[in-house]
C-alpha positions, 0 to 999 in steps of 0.5 A: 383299719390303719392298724392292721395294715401295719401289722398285716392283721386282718381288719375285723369288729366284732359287736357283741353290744345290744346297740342299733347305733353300732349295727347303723355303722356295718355298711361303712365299715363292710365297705372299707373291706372291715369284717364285721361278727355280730352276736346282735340279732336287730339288723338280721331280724329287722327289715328286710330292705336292710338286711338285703343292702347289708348284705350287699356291701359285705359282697361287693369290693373290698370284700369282707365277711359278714358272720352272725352265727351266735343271734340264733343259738349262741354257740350252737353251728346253726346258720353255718350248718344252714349255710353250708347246705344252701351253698351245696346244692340242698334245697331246704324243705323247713327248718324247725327249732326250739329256741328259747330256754325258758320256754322249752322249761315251761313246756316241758314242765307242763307235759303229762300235767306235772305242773299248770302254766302258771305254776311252771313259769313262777318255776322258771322265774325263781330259778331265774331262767326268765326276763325280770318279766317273764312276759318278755319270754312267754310273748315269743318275740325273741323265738320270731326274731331268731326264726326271722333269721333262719328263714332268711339264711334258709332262702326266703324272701318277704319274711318280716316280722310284722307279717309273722303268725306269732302266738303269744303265751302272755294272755291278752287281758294279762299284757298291760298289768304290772308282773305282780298281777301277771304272775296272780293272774296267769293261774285263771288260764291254767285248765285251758292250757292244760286242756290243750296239752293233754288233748295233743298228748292223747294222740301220742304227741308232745307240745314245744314252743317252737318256730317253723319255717316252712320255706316250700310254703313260704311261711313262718309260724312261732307259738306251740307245735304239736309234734308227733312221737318220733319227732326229734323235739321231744328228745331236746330235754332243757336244750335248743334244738334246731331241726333241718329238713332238706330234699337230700335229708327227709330225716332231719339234720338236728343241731342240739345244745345249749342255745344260751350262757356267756361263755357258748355266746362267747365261743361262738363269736371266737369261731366267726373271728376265725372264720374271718381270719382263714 
């Protein structure tokens, strides 16, 4: 702060760790008219009450700027495009998106029975697009913990991530084995899957592992959706796709790309430090 009295510098931290002990410190330094840009998704996902108090002190005076962009899609303008429609007098109907690479891999691997689950996620864990266990993917938390974010930004009050309809791909009786015996034993849950793709697929749909957040029915869902022909997902390919529906748009406003990678990351948190600074 001292530093950038002397130079007449805008005064901003910008958190790019993994770390809650550096989120604790937002409120002091918000208070202290500091901006804060953060690529850690924790505190935006995390209890409500925080999130709300967080907010506040970045509104209150000194002022100061309090930017997330990059904890939903990395680069991708998510939040500043669902801000700025908020901001302008859209109400925001949903707001859907596929939000995990890896998932969208898996899924699209599956479709027309190009490969069974358990083969499409060994896939994904050779090319390395999965955690050191996959099953840190395939549970979906880190798709509810980004729709948590969106739902919030979208408007929605009362949306925790303990009261979310979450649907896991990690069979229950495959959760507590080691990743060896996950990945052996996942191909005894590769016909009912394959069912339920095919049955979706019959009807001239396809099934992506998304989040929807249907804000004029005050809920959020993550886990597979079956989404008609025409809908926009199924033109995603490997990417992350949000897609935007508001009164004024009843044909979605998409936003599409990649959703992962250092240097997106990266871009991202530059464009929220400039933000700050204009």
């Amino acid at each position: 702060m001292e530093a950038s009295k002397l130079s007449g510098g805008v005064p901003i931290v910008a958190d790019v760790t993994a770390s809650s002990a550096v989120q604790d410190r937002y409120r002091g330094w918000l208070s202290q008219g500091i901006s804060v840009v953060a690529a850690n998704k924790g505190i935006f996902a995390g209890p409500e009450s925080t999130y709300k108090n967080l907010l506040a002190s970045a509104s209150s005076p000194p002022r100061a700027r309090l930017l997330h962009e990059t904890t939903v899609g990395a680069g991708l303008p998510v939040l500043g495009t669902l801000s700025g429609l908020t901001a302008s007098s859209h109400s925001i109907v949903s707001v859907e998106g596929i939000l995990s690479g890896t998932l969208a891999f898996v899924l699209g691997a599956v479709a027309g029975g190009r490969q069974s689950l358990s083969e499409a996620v060994r896939e994904a864990q050779a090319r390395g697009y999965t955690e050191p266990d996959p099953r840190d993917d395939l549970n979906g938390m880190d798709v509810a913990r980004k729709a948590v974010i969106l739902a919030r930004v979208a408007g929605m009050e009362g949306v925790e991530l303990g009261g979310m309809a979450i649907e896991s791909l990690v069979p229950e009786k495959l959760r507590d084995v080691s990743v060896e015996d996950f990945i052996d034993g996942l191909s005894d849950y590769d016909a009912s899957f394959a069912e339920r793709v095919s049955k979706v697929e019959k009807t001239g749909g396809r099934l992506h592992y998304a989040a929807k957040v249907d804000v004029e029915a005050g809920k959020v869902d993550v886990g597979p959706l079956a989404v008609e022909a025409s809908h926009p997902f199924n033109n995603a390919g490997p990417d992350n796709m949000v897609a935007i529906t508001t009164n004024y748009y009843p044909r979605p406003l998409v936003v599409q790309g990649a959703g992962a990678g250092g240097d997106v990351t990266a871009t991202g948190v530059l464009a929220d430090i400039l933000k700050c600074i204009h």
